[in-house]
N, C-alpha and C positions, 0 to 999 in steps of 0.2 A: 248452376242451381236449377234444380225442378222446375221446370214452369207451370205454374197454376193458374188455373182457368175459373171464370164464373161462369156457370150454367145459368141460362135464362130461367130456367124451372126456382131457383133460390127468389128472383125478383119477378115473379111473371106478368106482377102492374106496371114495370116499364119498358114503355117502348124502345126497339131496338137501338137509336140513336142513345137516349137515353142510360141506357143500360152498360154501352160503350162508358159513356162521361162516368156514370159514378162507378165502374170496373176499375176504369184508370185513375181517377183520384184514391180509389183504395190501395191502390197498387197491384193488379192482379196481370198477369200476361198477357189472358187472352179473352175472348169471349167464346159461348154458345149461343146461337142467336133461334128463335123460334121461329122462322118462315111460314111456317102450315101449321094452324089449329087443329090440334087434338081434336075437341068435342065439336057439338053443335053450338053448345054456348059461349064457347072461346071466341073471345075476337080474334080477327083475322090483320096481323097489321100488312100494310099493303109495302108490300119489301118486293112487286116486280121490279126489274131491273129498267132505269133510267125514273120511276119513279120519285118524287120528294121524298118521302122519308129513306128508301135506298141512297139516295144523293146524301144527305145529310147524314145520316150511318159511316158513309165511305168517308165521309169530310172530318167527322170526330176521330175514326178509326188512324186516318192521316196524320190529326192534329198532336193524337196521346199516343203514338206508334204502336197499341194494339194491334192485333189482329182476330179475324175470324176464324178459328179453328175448323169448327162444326155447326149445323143444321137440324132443326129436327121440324116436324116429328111426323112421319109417316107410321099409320096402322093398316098394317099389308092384311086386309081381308080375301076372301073367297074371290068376288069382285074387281078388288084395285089393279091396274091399269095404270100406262104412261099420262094419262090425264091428271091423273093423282097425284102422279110426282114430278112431270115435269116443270110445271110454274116452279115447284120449291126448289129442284136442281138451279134452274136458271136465276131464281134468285141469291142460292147459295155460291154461283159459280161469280157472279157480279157480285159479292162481297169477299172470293178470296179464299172459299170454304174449305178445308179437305176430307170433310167425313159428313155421311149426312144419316142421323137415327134412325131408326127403325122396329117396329115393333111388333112383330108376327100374333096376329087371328084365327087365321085360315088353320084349322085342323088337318088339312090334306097335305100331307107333308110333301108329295111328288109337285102339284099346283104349287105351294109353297114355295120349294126350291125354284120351279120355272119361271114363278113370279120375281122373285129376288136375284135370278141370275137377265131377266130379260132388265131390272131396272140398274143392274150394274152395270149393263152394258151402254144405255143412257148417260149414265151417269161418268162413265170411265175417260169418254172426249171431252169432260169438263172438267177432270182432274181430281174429278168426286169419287170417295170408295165408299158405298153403304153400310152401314155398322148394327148389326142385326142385337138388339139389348134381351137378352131372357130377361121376363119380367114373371115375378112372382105368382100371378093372381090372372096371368094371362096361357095358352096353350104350348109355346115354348119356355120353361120355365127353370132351366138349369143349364149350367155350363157345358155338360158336355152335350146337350141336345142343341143347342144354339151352335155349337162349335161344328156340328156334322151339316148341319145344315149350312153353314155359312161357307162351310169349305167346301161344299158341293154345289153353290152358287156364284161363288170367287167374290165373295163379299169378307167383312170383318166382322168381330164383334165392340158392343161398347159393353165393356163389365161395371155394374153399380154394384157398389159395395152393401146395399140394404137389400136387394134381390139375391144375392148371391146367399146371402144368410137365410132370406125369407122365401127361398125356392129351392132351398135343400142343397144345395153344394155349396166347397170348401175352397180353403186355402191351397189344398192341393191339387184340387178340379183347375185353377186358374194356373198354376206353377205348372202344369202337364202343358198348357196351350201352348202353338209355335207361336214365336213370339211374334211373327209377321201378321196374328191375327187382331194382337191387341196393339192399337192404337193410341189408345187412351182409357183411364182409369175414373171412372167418378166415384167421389167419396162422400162420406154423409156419415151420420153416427146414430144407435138406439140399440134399443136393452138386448139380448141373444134371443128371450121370449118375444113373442108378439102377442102385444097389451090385450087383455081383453076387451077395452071400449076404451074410445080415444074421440074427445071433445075436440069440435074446431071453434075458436073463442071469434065472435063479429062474422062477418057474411063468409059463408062457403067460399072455395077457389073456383075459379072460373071452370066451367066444364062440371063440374062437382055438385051429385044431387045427395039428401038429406039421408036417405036409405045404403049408402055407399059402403062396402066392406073394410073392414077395419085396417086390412092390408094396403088398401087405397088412399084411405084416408090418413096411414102414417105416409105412406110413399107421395103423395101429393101435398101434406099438408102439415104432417106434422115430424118428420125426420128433424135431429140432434147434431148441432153442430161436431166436428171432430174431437175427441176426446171426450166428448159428454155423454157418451151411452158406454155401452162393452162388445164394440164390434169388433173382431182383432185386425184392426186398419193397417197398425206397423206390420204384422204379418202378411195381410193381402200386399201393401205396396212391394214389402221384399220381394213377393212371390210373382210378382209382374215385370216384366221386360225392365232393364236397368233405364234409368232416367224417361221414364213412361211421364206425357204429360198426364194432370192430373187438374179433372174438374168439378170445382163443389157444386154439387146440388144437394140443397140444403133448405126447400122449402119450411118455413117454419112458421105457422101460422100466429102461434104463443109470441116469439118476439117480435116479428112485423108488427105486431097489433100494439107495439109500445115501442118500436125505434123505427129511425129513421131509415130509409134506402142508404143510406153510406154507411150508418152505424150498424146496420145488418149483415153489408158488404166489408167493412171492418172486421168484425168480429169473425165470421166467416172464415177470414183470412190468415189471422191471426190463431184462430183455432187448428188449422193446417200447415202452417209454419212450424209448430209448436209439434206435430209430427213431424213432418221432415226434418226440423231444424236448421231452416229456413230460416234466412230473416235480412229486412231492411231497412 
């Protein structure tokens, strides 16, 4: 059976410990765990290694036989450096990790690659492979621009199925890739357009200011469970490496604001099962 994943981005109010307990009572494989805050205004949860909450992370991970997949999220600017990323490798490698996100800035494509090939090489003695994501609304923003870049850093990528659509490439930009690049697959679901104005109901997401771009604001805030928009998912999963793990992220502002962390994690799951044809 496919193993599916929750991405910390679906639940990003609980903490990493937490996040494990209600994954495994949903029934989900694996986790993403967030190590390194995105924004300024993200909390930071303190996941160094030998720390309490990393201890306790490792004890539930034990308890529900979960595992930590992946790590995120570093934003490779002009600037970033081993300072940036080493606390989050070391905390990703003391949980177990094998991929750790990535989100390219930096416009200088040459800096760029030098930047992602010096933190792969950090990363490589901890069993870490970096996973470069094109994001829509960001400077690398398609398939095959993420894919040259990542191949000429010896890094991976991580492909989201809403960026993929909201950043100009297809089903067959991803079916082209060697398959040694993708790792894993995140899913999510929304309409083929991108909404003209999209409401987030109750306080903003962490990191998230009031003037944010619409693209932002569905990708952080308001992405559709599996099968509830018209993103062609069965086509993208065929079109990825045979039995590709496969993780939701599925931040959804509209139902958090009215269900529970497990009935959101429920449904989530169930919503992807229901694509694969899954079930248990």
């Amino acid at each position: 059976m496919t193993p599916i994943g929750l991405a910390h981005l679906t639940l990003l109010r609980l903490s990493p410990p937490d996040l494990v307990s209600v994954a495994a009572e949903a029934g989900y494989d694996f986790v993403g765990v967030r190590v390194k805050a995105v924004t300024a205004g993200e909390h930071q949860y303190p996941m160094e290694p030998g720390s309490p909450m990393s201890a306790e992370t490792l004890r539930r991970l034990a308890d529900t036989g979960l595992e930590v997949r992946d790590i995120e999220f570093l934003t490779v600017g002009p600037a970033t450096g081993p300072a940036d990323w080493k606390p989050a490798l070391d905390a990703g490698a003391a949980l177990g990790a094998r991929t750790f996100s990535v989100v390219a800035t930096d416009p200088d494509r040459a800096r760029l690659v030098d930047t992602l090939s010096a933190l792969a090489a950090d990363a490589r003695p901890l069993g870490i492979l970096p996973t470069l994501e094109p994001i829509s609304y960001q400077p690398v923003a398609t398939i095959d621009d993420a894919a040259a870049i990542a191949t000429a850093a010896g890094i991976a990528l991580l492909v989201d199925a809403l960026h993929v659509q909201r950043g100009g490439s297809t089903v067959d930009d991803v079916r082209a890739l060697d398959p040694s690049l993708v790792p894993c697959l995140q899913l999510c679901d929304a309409p083929l357009a991108v909404p003209e104005h999209l409401d987030v109901p109750g306080e903003l997401p962490l990191g998230m200011t009031a003037d944010g771009s619409v693209l932002q604001i569905e990708a952080r805030a308001r992405r559709r469970a599996v099968g509830e928009g018209e993103l062609p998912l069965a086509e993208l999963v065929a079109a990825a490496p045979a039995g590709i793990p496969l993780s939701i992220e599925v931040p959804d502002a509209v139902l958090a604001a009215r269900a529970s962390d497990i009935e959101v994690a429920r449904h989530q799951l169930a919503a992807a099962r229901t694509l694969t044809g899954g079930a248990r």
